[in-house]
Short mmCIF file of the C-alpha atoms (twelve columns), coordinates in Angstrom:
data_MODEL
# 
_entry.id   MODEL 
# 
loop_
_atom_site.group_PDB 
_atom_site.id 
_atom_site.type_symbol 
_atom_site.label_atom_id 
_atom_site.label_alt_id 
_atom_site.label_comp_id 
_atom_site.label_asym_id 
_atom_site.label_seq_id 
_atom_site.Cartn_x 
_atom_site.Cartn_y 
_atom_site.Cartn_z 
_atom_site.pdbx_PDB_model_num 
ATOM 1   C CA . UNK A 1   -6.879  -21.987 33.083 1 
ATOM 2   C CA . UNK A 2   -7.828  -20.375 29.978 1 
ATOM 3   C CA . UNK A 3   -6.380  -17.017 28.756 1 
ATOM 4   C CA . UNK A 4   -7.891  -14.686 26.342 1 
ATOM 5   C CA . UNK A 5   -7.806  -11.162 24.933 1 
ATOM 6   C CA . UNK A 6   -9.768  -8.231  25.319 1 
ATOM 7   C CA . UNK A 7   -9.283  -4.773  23.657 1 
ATOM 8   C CA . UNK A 8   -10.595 -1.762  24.806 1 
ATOM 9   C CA . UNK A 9   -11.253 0.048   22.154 1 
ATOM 10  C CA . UNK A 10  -10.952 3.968   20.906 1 
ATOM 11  C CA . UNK A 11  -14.560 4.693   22.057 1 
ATOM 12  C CA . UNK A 12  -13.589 3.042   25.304 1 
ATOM 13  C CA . UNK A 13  -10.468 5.193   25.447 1 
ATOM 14  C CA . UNK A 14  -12.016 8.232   24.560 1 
ATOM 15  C CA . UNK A 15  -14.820 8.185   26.988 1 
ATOM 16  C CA . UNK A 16  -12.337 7.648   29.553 1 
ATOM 17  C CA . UNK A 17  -13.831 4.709   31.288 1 
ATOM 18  C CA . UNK A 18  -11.297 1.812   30.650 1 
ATOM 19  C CA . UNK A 19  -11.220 1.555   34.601 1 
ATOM 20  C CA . UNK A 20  -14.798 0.715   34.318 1 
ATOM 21  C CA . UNK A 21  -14.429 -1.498  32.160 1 
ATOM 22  C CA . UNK A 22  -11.546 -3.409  33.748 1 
ATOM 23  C CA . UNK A 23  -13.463 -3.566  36.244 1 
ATOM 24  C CA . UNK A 24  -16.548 -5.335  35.376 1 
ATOM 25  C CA . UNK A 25  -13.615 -8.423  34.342 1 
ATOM 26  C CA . UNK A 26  -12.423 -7.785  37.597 1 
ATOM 27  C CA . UNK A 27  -15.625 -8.965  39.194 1 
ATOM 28  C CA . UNK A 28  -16.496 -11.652 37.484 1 
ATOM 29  C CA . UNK A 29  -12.994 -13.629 38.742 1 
ATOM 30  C CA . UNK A 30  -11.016 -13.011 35.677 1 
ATOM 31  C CA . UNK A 31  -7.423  -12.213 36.443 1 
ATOM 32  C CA . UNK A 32  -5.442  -9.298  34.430 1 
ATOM 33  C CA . UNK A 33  -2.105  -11.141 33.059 1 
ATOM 34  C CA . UNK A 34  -0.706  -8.627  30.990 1 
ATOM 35  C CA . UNK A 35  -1.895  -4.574  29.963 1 
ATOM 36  C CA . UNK A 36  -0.928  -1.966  27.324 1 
ATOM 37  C CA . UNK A 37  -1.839  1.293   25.534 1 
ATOM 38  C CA . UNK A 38  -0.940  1.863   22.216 1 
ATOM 39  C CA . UNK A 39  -2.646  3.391   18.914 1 
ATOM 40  C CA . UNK A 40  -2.544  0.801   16.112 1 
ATOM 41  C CA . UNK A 41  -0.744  1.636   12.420 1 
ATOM 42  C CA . UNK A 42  -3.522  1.049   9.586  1 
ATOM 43  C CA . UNK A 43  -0.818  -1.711  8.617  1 
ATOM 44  C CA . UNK A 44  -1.335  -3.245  12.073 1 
ATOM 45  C CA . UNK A 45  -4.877  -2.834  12.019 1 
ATOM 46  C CA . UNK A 46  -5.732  -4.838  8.606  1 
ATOM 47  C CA . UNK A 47  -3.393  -7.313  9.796  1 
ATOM 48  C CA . UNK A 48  -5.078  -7.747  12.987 1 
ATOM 49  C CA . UNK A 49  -8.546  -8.132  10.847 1 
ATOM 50  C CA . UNK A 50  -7.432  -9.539  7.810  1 
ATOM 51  C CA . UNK A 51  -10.244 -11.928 8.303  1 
ATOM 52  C CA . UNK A 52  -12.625 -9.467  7.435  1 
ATOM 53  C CA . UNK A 53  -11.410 -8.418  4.212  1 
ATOM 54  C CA . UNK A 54  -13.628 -7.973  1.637  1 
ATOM 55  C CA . UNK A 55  -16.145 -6.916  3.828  1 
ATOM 56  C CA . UNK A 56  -18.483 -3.890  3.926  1 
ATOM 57  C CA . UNK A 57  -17.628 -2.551  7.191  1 
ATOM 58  C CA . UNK A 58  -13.539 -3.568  6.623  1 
ATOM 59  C CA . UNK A 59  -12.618 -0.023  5.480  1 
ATOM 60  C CA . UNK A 60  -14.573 1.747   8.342  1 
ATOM 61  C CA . UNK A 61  -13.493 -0.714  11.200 1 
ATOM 62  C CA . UNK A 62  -9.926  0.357   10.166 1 
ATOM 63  C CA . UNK A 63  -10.327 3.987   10.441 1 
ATOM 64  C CA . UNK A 64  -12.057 3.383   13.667 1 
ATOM 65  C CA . UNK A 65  -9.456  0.888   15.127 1 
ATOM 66  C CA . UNK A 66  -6.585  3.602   14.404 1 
ATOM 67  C CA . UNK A 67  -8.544  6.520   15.180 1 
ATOM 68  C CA . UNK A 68  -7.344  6.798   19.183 1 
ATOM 69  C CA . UNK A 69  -5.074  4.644   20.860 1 
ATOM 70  C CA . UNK A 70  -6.653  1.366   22.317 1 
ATOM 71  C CA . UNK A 71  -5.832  -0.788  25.328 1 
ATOM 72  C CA . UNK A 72  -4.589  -4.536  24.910 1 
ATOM 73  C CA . UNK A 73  -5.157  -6.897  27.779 1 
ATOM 74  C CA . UNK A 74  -4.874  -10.397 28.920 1 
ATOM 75  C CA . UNK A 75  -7.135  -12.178 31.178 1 
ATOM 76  C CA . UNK A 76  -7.036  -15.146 32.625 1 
ATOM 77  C CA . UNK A 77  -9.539  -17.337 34.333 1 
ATOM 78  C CA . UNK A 78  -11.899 -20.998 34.245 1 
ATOM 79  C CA . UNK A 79  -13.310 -20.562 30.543 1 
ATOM 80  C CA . UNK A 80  -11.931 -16.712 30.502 1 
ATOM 81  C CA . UNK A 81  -13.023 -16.887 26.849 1 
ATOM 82  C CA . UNK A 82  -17.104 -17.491 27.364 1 
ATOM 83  C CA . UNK A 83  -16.629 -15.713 30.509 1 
ATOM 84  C CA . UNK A 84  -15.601 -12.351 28.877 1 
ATOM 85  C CA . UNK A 85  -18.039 -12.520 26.111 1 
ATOM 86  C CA . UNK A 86  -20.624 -13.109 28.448 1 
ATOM 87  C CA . UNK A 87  -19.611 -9.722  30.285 1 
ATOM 88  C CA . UNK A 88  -19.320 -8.076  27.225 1 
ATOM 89  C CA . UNK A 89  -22.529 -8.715  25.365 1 
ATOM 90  C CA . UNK A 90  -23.315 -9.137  21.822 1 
ATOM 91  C CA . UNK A 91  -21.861 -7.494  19.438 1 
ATOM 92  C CA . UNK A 92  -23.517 -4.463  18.712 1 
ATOM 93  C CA . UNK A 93  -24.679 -2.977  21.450 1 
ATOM 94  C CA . UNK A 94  -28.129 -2.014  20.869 1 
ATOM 95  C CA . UNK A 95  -29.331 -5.730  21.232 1 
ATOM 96  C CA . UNK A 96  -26.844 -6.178  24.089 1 
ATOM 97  C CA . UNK A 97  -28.242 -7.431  27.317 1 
ATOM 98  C CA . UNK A 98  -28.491 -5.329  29.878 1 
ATOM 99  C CA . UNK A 99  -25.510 -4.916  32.338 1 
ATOM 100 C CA . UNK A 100 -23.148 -5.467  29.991 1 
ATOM 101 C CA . UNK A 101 -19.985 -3.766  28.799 1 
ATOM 102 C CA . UNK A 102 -21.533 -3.220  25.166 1 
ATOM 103 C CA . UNK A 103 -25.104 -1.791  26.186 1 
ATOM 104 C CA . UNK A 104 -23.687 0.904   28.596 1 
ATOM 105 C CA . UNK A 105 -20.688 1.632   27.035 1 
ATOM 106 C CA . UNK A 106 -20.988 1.146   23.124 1 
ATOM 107 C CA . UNK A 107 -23.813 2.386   20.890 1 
ATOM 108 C CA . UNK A 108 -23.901 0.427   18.250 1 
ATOM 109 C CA . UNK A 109 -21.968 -2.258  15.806 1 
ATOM 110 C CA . UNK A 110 -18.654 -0.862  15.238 1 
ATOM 111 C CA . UNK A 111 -18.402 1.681   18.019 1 
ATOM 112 C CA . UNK A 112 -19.152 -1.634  20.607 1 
ATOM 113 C CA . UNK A 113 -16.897 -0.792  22.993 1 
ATOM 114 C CA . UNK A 114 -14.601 -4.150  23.172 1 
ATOM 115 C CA . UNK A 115 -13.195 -6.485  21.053 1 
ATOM 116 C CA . UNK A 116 -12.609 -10.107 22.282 1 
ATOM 117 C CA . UNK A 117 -11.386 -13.654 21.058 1 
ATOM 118 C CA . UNK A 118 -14.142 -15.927 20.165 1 
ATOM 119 C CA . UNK A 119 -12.001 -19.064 20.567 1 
ATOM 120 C CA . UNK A 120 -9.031  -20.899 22.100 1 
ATOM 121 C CA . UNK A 121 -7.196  -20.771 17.907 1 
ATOM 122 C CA . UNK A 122 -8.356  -16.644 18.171 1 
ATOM 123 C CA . UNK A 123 -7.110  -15.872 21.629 1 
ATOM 124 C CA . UNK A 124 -3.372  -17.608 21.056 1 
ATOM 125 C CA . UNK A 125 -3.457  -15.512 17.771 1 
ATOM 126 C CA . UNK A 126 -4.757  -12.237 19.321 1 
ATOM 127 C CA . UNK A 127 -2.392  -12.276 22.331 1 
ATOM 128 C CA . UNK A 128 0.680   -13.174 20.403 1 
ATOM 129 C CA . UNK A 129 -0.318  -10.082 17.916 1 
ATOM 130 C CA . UNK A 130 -0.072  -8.000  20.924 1 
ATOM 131 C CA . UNK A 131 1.993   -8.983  23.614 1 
ATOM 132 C CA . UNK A 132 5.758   -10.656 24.221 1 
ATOM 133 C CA . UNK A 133 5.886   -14.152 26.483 1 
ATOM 134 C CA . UNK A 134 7.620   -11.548 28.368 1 
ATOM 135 C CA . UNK A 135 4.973   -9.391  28.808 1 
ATOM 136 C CA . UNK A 136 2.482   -11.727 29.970 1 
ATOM 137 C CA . UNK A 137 2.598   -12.319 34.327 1 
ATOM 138 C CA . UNK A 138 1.481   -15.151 36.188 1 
ATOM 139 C CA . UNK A 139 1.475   -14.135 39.856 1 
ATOM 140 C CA . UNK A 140 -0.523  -15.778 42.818 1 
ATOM 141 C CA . UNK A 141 -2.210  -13.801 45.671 1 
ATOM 142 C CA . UNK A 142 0.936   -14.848 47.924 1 
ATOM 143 C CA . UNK A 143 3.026   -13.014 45.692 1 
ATOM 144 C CA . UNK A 144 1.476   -9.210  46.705 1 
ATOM 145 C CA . UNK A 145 1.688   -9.839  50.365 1 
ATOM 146 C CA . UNK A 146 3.464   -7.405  52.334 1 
ATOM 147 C CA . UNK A 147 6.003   -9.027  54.793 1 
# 
């Protein structure tokens, strides 16, 4: 089983549809591990995409990013990593396929909707940014039966 991260971003907040979007992971047989809401610090942000440094849309993707608070979650499923970016689409949205999280939700390259790990190295960084071994639950269906 393969874990990664998904962030629902401000935009995603703010339109109030992070049920929606939950959902659509949901669906496709990911399983929801671990789940929080918080609003990032602009020192949290950069740190989070300190990769991106330097570049033109840096400055701007950290205003965004700490604009509203955001949702953090874990998913977990075979390949949860392709599996998610599949459901979310390409990065900006306006040459996102249709059906996916990006077309209907975001409009265009920053304002996309969702972030997402783009590999096994990202999504162990990206969840450990976020979330406490703690915080992360492994459950099976047997678990949530009623006696």
């Amino acid at each position: 089983m393969q874990r990664t991260l998904i962030l629902a971003k401000p935009d995603t907040v703010c339109k109030h549809v992070v049920g929606a979007v939950t959902t659509k992971f949901e669906q496709v047989g990911l399983v929801l591990r671990a789940m929080k809401m918080l609003r990032l610090s602009a020192k949290q942000a950069e740190e989070f995409y300190k990769e991106h440094l330097g570049k033109p849309f840096y400055g701007p993707l950290i205003k965004f990013m700490t604009s509203a608070p955001i949702v953090a979650m874990v998913w977990e499923g075979e390949n949860a990593i392709a599996v998610a970016r599949s459901v979310m689409g390409a990065t900006n949205s306006t040459e996102a396929a249709i059906g996916t999280i990006r077309r209907h939700y975001g409009t265009d390259n920053r304002y996309n909707a969702v972030h997402g790990s783009d590999s096994l190295t990202s999504a162990l960084r990206e969840i450990n940014f976020f979330f406490k071994p703690e915080e992360i639950y492994t459950y099976n269906d047997n678990d949530c039966k009623r006696d």
